[in-house]
C-alpha positions in Angstrom: 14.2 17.5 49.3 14.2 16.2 45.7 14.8 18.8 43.3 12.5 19.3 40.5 14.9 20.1 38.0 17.2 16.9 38.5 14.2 14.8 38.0 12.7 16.8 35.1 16.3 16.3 33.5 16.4 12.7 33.9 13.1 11.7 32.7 13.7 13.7 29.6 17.3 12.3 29.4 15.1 8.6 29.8 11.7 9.3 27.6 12.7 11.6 24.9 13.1 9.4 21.9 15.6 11.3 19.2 14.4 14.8 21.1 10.8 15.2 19.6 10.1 16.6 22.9 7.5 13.8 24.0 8.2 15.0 28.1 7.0 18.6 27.9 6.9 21.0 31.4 3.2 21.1 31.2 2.9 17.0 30.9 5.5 16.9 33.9 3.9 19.2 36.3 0.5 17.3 35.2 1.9 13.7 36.7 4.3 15.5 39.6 2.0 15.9 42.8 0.2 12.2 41.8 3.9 10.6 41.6 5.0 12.4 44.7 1.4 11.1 46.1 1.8 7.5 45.3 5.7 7.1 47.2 3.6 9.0 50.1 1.2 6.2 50.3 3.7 3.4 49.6 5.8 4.9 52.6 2.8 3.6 55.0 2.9 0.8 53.6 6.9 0.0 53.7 6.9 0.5 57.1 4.4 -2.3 58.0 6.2 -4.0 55.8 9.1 -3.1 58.5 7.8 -4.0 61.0 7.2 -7.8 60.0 10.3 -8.3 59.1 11.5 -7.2 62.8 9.1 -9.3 63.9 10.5 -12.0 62.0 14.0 -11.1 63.2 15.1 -10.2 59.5 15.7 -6.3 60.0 19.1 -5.5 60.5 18.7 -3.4 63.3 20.3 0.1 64.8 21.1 2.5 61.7 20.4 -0.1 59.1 17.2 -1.2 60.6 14.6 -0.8 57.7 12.0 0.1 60.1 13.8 3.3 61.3 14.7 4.2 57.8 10.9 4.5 57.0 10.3 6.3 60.1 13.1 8.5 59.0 11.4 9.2 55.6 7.9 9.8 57.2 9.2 12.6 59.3 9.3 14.6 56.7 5.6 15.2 57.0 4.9 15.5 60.6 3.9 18.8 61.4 2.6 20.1 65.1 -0.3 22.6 65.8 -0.9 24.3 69.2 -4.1 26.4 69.3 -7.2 27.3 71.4 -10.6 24.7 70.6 -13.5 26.3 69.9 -17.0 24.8 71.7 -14.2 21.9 71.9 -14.1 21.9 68.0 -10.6 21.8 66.0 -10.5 22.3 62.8 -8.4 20.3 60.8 -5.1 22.1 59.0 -5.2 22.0 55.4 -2.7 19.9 54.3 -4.2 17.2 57.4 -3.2 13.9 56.1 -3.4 11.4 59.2 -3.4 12.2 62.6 -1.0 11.0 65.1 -1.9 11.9 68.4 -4.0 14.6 70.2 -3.1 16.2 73.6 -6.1 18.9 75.0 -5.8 20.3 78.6 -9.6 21.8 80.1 -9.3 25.2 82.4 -5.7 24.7 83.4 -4.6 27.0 80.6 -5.7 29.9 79.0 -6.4 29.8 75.3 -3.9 32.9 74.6 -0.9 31.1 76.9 -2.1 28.0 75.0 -1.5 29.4 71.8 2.1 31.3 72.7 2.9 29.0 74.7 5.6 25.8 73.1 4.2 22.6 73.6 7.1 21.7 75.9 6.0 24.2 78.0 2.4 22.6 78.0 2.8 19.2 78.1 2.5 18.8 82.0 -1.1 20.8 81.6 -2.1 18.4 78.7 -3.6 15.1 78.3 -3.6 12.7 75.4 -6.9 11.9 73.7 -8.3 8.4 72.9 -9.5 8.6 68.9 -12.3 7.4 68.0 -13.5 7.3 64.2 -17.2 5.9 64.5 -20.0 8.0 65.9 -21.9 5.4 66.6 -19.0 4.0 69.2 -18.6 7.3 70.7 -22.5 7.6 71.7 -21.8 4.3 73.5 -18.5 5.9 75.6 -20.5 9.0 76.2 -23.9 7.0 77.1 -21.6 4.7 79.7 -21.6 4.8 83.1 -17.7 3.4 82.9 -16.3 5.0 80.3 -18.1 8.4 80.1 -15.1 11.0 79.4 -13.4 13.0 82.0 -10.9 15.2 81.7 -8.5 12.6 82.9 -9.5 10.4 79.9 -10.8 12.7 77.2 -12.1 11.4 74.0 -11.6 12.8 70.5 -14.5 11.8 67.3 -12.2 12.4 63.9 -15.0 13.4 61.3 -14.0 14.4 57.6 -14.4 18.3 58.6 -13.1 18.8 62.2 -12.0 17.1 65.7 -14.7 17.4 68.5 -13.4 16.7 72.1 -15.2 15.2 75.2 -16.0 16.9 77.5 -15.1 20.6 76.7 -11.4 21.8 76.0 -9.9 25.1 75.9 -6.1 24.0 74.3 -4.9 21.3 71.8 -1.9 20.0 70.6 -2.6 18.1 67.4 0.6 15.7 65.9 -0.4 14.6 62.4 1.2 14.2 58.9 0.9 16.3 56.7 -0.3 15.8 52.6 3.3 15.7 50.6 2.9 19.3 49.0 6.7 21.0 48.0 9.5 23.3 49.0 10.0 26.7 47.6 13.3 27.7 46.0 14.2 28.9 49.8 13.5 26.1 51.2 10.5 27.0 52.9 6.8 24.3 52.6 4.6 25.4 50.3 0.7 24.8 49.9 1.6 24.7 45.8 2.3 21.0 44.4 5.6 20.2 42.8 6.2 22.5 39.9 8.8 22.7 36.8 9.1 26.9 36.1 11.1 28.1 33.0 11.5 30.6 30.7 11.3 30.7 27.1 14.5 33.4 25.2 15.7 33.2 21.8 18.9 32.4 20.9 20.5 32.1 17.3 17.2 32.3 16.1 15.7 29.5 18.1 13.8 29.6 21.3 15.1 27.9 23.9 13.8 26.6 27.9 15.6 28.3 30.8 15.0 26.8 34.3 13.6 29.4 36.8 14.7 28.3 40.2 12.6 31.6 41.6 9.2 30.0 40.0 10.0 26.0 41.0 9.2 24.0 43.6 10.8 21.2 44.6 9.1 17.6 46.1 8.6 17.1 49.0 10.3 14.0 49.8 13.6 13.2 51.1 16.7 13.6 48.4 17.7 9.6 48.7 14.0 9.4 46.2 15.4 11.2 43.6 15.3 7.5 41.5 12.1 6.2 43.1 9.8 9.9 42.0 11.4 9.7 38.6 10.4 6.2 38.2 7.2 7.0 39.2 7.0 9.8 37.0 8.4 8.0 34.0 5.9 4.9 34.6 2.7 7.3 34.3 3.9 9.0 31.2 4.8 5.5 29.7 1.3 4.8 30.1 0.2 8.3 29.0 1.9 8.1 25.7 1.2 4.3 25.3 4.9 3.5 25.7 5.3 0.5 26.3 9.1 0.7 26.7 9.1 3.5 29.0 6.6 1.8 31.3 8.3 -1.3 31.6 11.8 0.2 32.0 10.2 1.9 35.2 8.1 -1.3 36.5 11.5 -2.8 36.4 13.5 -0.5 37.9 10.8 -0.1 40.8 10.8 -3.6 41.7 14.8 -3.9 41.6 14.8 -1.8 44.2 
Protein backbone atom coordinates (compact mmCIF):
# COMPACT_ATOMS: atom_id res chain seq x y z
CA UNK A 1 0.00 0.00 0.00
CA UNK A 2 0.98 3.71 -0.44
CA UNK A 3 1.16 5.51 2.64
CA UNK A 4 -0.74 8.59 3.08
CA UNK A 5 1.69 10.39 4.95
CA UNK A 6 4.71 9.93 2.47
CA UNK A 7 2.60 11.31 -0.24
CA UNK A 8 1.10 14.13 1.83
CA UNK A 9 4.84 15.00 2.62
CA UNK A 10 5.93 15.11 -0.79
CA UNK A 11 3.30 17.12 -2.35
CA UNK A 12 3.80 19.71 0.30
CA UNK A 13 7.66 19.32 -0.07
CA UNK A 14 6.60 19.97 -4.21
CA UNK A 15 3.59 22.75 -3.91
CA UNK A 16 4.28 24.74 -0.96
CA UNK A 17 5.81 27.93 -2.34
CA UNK A 18 7.99 29.70 0.66
CA UNK A 19 5.53 27.67 3.24
CA UNK A 20 2.28 29.79 3.03
CA UNK A 21 0.71 26.57 3.43
CA UNK A 22 -1.12 26.43 -0.13
CA UNK A 23 -1.53 22.15 0.41
CA UNK A 24 -3.69 22.07 3.51
CA UNK A 25 -4.98 18.38 5.03
CA UNK A 26 -8.51 19.31 4.17
CA UNK A 27 -7.57 20.26 0.28
CA UNK A 28 -5.51 16.85 0.28
CA UNK A 29 -8.07 14.52 1.53
CA UNK A 30 -10.52 16.60 -0.91
CA UNK A 31 -8.43 15.40 -4.25
CA UNK A 32 -7.15 11.81 -2.46
CA UNK A 33 -9.96 9.16 -3.41
CA UNK A 34 -10.41 11.01 -7.11
CA UNK A 35 -6.41 10.70 -7.67
CA UNK A 36 -6.42 7.17 -6.31
CA UNK A 37 -9.63 6.73 -8.71
CA UNK A 38 -8.00 7.99 -11.84
CA UNK A 39 -4.61 5.37 -11.57
CA UNK A 40 -7.54 2.70 -10.90
CA UNK A 41 -8.99 3.46 -14.21
CA UNK A 42 -5.73 3.99 -16.09
CA UNK A 43 -4.72 0.43 -14.69
CA UNK A 44 -7.48 -1.04 -17.20
CA UNK A 45 -6.33 0.75 -19.59
CA UNK A 46 -2.34 -0.08 -19.28
CA UNK A 47 -3.10 -3.47 -19.49
CA UNK A 48 -4.68 -3.35 -23.00
CA UNK A 49 -2.18 -1.42 -23.71
CA UNK A 50 -0.15 -4.74 -22.58
CA UNK A 51 -1.52 -6.71 -24.30
CA UNK A 52 -0.80 -5.15 -27.81
CA UNK A 53 2.43 -4.77 -27.28
CA UNK A 54 2.63 -8.77 -26.66
CA UNK A 55 0.85 -9.11 -29.48
CA UNK A 56 3.28 -7.10 -31.30
CA UNK A 57 6.07 -9.14 -29.78
CA UNK A 58 7.50 -5.96 -27.89
CA UNK A 59 6.75 -7.15 -24.21
CA UNK A 60 9.63 -8.47 -22.61
CA UNK A 61 8.26 -11.33 -21.32
CA UNK A 62 8.48 -13.70 -17.90
CA UNK A 63 8.98 -11.24 -14.80
CA UNK A 64 9.49 -8.18 -16.94
CA UNK A 65 6.55 -8.80 -19.07
CA UNK A 66 4.51 -5.46 -18.73
CA UNK A 67 1.34 -7.38 -19.11
CA UNK A 68 1.96 -9.39 -15.90
CA UNK A 69 3.03 -6.34 -14.11
CA UNK A 70 -0.47 -4.80 -14.58
CA UNK A 71 -2.07 -7.96 -13.72
CA UNK A 72 0.12 -7.79 -10.70
CA UNK A 73 -1.22 -4.27 -9.78
CA UNK A 74 -4.93 -5.13 -10.49
CA UNK A 75 -4.83 -7.83 -7.85
CA UNK A 76 -4.92 -5.67 -5.46
CA UNK A 77 -8.68 -5.22 -5.90
CA UNK A 78 -9.98 -8.64 -6.54
CA UNK A 79 -12.02 -9.65 -3.86
CA UNK A 80 -14.20 -13.19 -3.80
CA UNK A 81 -17.83 -13.58 -2.34
CA UNK A 82 -19.48 -16.99 -1.55
CA UNK A 83 -23.08 -16.73 -0.47
CA UNK A 84 -26.64 -18.21 -0.85
CA UNK A 85 -28.91 -16.37 -4.01
CA UNK A 86 -31.96 -15.34 -3.14
CA UNK A 87 -35.13 -16.10 -5.81
CA UNK A 88 -31.68 -16.40 -7.87
CA UNK A 89 -30.92 -12.68 -6.99
CA UNK A 90 -27.26 -11.50 -5.83
CA UNK A 91 -26.86 -8.46 -4.67
CA UNK A 92 -23.92 -6.73 -5.65
CA UNK A 93 -21.09 -5.98 -2.70
CA UNK A 94 -20.59 -2.41 -2.04
CA UNK A 95 -17.40 -1.65 -3.14
CA UNK A 96 -18.51 -3.82 -6.73
CA UNK A 97 -16.35 -2.31 -9.29
CA UNK A 98 -16.39 -4.92 -12.33
CA UNK A 99 -17.08 -8.32 -12.30
CA UNK A 100 -14.90 -11.11 -13.27
CA UNK A 101 -16.52 -14.21 -13.38
CA UNK A 102 -19.59 -15.91 -11.69
CA UNK A 103 -19.82 -19.60 -10.63
CA UNK A 104 -23.65 -20.70 -9.14
CA UNK A 105 -24.37 -24.45 -8.55
CA UNK A 106 -28.62 -25.32 -8.41
CA UNK A 107 -29.78 -28.16 -5.57
CA UNK A 108 -26.30 -29.78 -5.30
CA UNK A 109 -25.53 -27.67 -2.29
CA UNK A 110 -27.23 -26.27 0.53
CA UNK A 111 -27.19 -22.53 1.01
CA UNK A 112 -25.71 -22.81 4.66
CA UNK A 113 -22.68 -25.40 3.31
CA UNK A 114 -22.56 -22.88 0.52
CA UNK A 115 -21.96 -20.18 2.60
CA UNK A 116 -19.30 -22.08 5.10
CA UNK A 117 -18.09 -23.82 2.76
CA UNK A 118 -14.35 -22.36 0.80
CA UNK A 119 -14.83 -22.11 -2.64
CA UNK A 120 -12.17 -24.81 -3.25
CA UNK A 121 -14.36 -26.94 -1.55
CA UNK A 122 -17.23 -25.91 -4.08
CA UNK A 123 -15.90 -25.65 -7.20
CA UNK A 124 -16.66 -29.28 -8.37
CA UNK A 125 -20.54 -28.40 -7.36
CA UNK A 126 -20.29 -25.09 -9.38
CA UNK A 127 -20.72 -23.85 -12.83
CA UNK A 128 -19.55 -20.74 -14.47
CA UNK A 129 -22.14 -18.28 -15.77
CA UNK A 130 -22.27 -16.61 -19.29
CA UNK A 131 -22.84 -12.62 -18.56
CA UNK A 132 -24.96 -10.91 -20.21
CA UNK A 133 -25.41 -7.01 -19.94
CA UNK A 134 -28.51 -6.31 -22.25
CA UNK A 135 -32.00 -7.39 -21.26
CA UNK A 136 -33.08 -7.23 -24.41
CA UNK A 137 -30.35 -10.22 -25.52
CA UNK A 138 -31.28 -12.16 -22.53
CA UNK A 139 -35.21 -12.40 -23.52
CA UNK A 140 -33.80 -13.78 -26.78
CA UNK A 141 -31.57 -16.74 -24.87
CA UNK A 142 -34.48 -17.41 -22.59
CA UNK A 143 -37.18 -17.25 -25.54
CA UNK A 144 -34.78 -19.84 -27.60
CA UNK A 145 -35.28 -23.17 -28.25
CA UNK A 146 -31.18 -23.64 -28.48
CA UNK A 147 -29.92 -21.67 -26.04
CA UNK A 148 -32.65 -21.57 -23.30
CA UNK A 149 -30.46 -21.86 -19.91
CA UNK A 150 -29.86 -25.05 -18.07
CA UNK A 151 -28.17 -25.64 -15.34
CA UNK A 152 -25.31 -26.86 -17.39
CA UNK A 153 -25.06 -23.47 -19.07
CA UNK A 154 -26.55 -20.99 -16.69
CA UNK A 155 -26.90 -17.34 -17.67
CA UNK A 156 -26.30 -14.27 -15.44
CA UNK A 157 -28.24 -10.46 -16.55
CA UNK A 158 -25.65 -7.79 -14.71
CA UNK A 159 -28.16 -4.82 -13.93
CA UNK A 160 -26.91 -1.54 -12.01
CA UNK A 161 -28.64 -3.03 -8.60
CA UNK A 162 -28.18 -6.86 -8.59
CA UNK A 163 -27.17 -10.22 -10.62
CA UNK A 164 -30.20 -12.43 -11.60
CA UNK A 165 -29.41 -16.00 -12.64
CA UNK A 166 -31.13 -18.48 -15.13
CA UNK A 167 -32.82 -20.76 -14.16
CA UNK A 168 -32.85 -20.66 -10.34
CA UNK A 169 -29.69 -21.01 -8.11
CA UNK A 170 -29.17 -21.73 -4.54
CA UNK A 171 -25.04 -20.74 -4.25
CA UNK A 172 -22.77 -18.28 -5.93
CA UNK A 173 -19.30 -17.53 -6.19
CA UNK A 174 -18.87 -14.00 -7.49
CA UNK A 175 -14.93 -12.87 -8.57
CA UNK A 176 -14.95 -9.16 -9.17
CA UNK A 177 -12.81 -5.97 -8.44
CA UNK A 178 -13.32 -4.15 -6.08
CA UNK A 179 -13.64 0.17 -6.00
CA UNK A 180 -9.92 1.29 -4.77
CA UNK A 181 -11.11 2.42 -1.15
CA UNK A 182 -7.91 2.37 1.59
CA UNK A 183 -6.16 0.43 4.35
CA UNK A 184 -6.46 1.17 7.91
CA UNK A 185 -3.37 1.86 10.12
CA UNK A 186 -3.46 -2.13 10.76
CA UNK A 187 -3.55 -2.96 7.54
CA UNK A 188 -6.88 -4.07 7.35
CA UNK A 189 -9.55 -2.59 3.85
CA UNK A 190 -11.52 -0.03 4.74
CA UNK A 191 -14.99 1.18 3.22
CA UNK A 192 -13.43 4.99 4.17
CA UNK A 193 -11.44 6.75 1.25
CA UNK A 194 -7.91 7.70 1.65
CA UNK A 195 -7.52 10.05 4.59
CA UNK A 196 -4.69 12.44 6.06
CA UNK A 197 -5.54 12.48 10.25
CA UNK A 198 -3.48 14.86 12.55
CA UNK A 199 -3.52 16.60 15.43
CA UNK A 200 -3.11 20.16 16.24
CA UNK A 201 -0.59 20.91 19.96
CA UNK A 202 1.19 23.95 20.81
CA UNK A 203 4.49 24.31 21.10
CA UNK A 204 6.75 27.47 21.94
CA UNK A 205 3.70 29.33 21.54
CA UNK A 206 2.82 28.12 18.01
CA UNK A 207 0.46 25.41 17.03
CA UNK A 208 1.88 22.86 15.21
CA UNK A 209 0.32 19.39 12.87
CA UNK A 210 1.05 15.98 14.38
CA UNK A 211 0.35 12.95 12.05
CA UNK A 212 -2.11 10.43 13.61
CA UNK A 213 -1.32 7.12 12.15
CA UNK A 214 -4.46 5.77 14.48
CA UNK A 215 -6.95 8.20 12.43
CA UNK A 216 -5.17 7.68 8.68
CA UNK A 217 -5.78 5.66 6.02
CA UNK A 218 -3.54 4.74 3.60
CA UNK A 219 -4.34 4.18 -0.52
CA UNK A 220 -5.15 1.52 -1.75
CA UNK A 221 -2.68 0.85 -4.35
CA UNK A 222 0.40 -0.94 -4.54
CA UNK A 223 3.65 0.98 -2.79
CA UNK A 224 5.75 0.97 -6.35
CA UNK A 225 2.72 4.25 -6.99
CA UNK A 226 3.96 6.22 -4.42
CA UNK A 227 5.23 8.78 -7.49
CA UNK A 228 2.35 8.14 -9.92
CA UNK A 229 -0.66 9.09 -6.81
CA UNK A 230 1.44 12.10 -5.85
CA UNK A 231 1.55 13.27 -9.41
CA UNK A 232 -1.88 12.81 -9.64
CA UNK A 233 -2.50 14.58 -6.66
CA UNK A 234 -0.19 17.40 -7.34
CA UNK A 235 -1.75 17.82 -11.04
CA UNK A 236 -5.40 18.45 -9.62
CA UNK A 237 -4.27 20.92 -7.06
CA UNK A 238 -2.09 22.70 -9.81
CA UNK A 239 -5.32 23.15 -11.46
CA UNK A 240 -7.18 23.97 -8.26
CA UNK A 241 -4.97 26.80 -7.30
CA UNK A 242 -4.46 27.91 -10.98
CA UNK A 243 -0.79 26.89 -10.82
CA UNK A 244 0.41 26.60 -13.69
CA UNK A 245 3.88 25.42 -12.53
CA UNK A 246 2.68 22.74 -10.43
CA UNK A 247 0.37 21.33 -13.13
CA UNK A 248 2.91 21.14 -15.61
CA UNK A 249 5.67 19.77 -13.42
CA UNK A 250 3.18 16.83 -12.89
CA UNK A 251 1.89 16.46 -16.67
CA UNK A 252 5.58 16.08 -17.22
CA UNK A 253 6.53 13.83 -14.77
CA UNK A 254 3.43 11.58 -15.73
CA UNK A 255 4.33 11.16 -19.22
CA UNK A 256 8.19 10.54 -18.43
CA UNK A 257 7.13 7.62 -16.93
Amino acid sequence: MVSVLQVYTALKDLANKEQKGFITPQVFNSFAALAQMNIYNELFTELVDAKRLMRQNFDPGRDKSIRKQKQEDLSFFHRRLVGAASNSLIPKPSDFSKIISLHVNGTDVTPLQSVEAEFTDLLPALTICELVYDPEKLDRIIGSNLSHPTSGFPVALISAVDIEVFPEILTYSLTYYAKPTSFDSNGDISADPPYYDFNVVNYTGESLELFDAAGSRNFMLPPHYLNEIVMEIAKLIGIRLRDQQVSVFSTQEEAAE
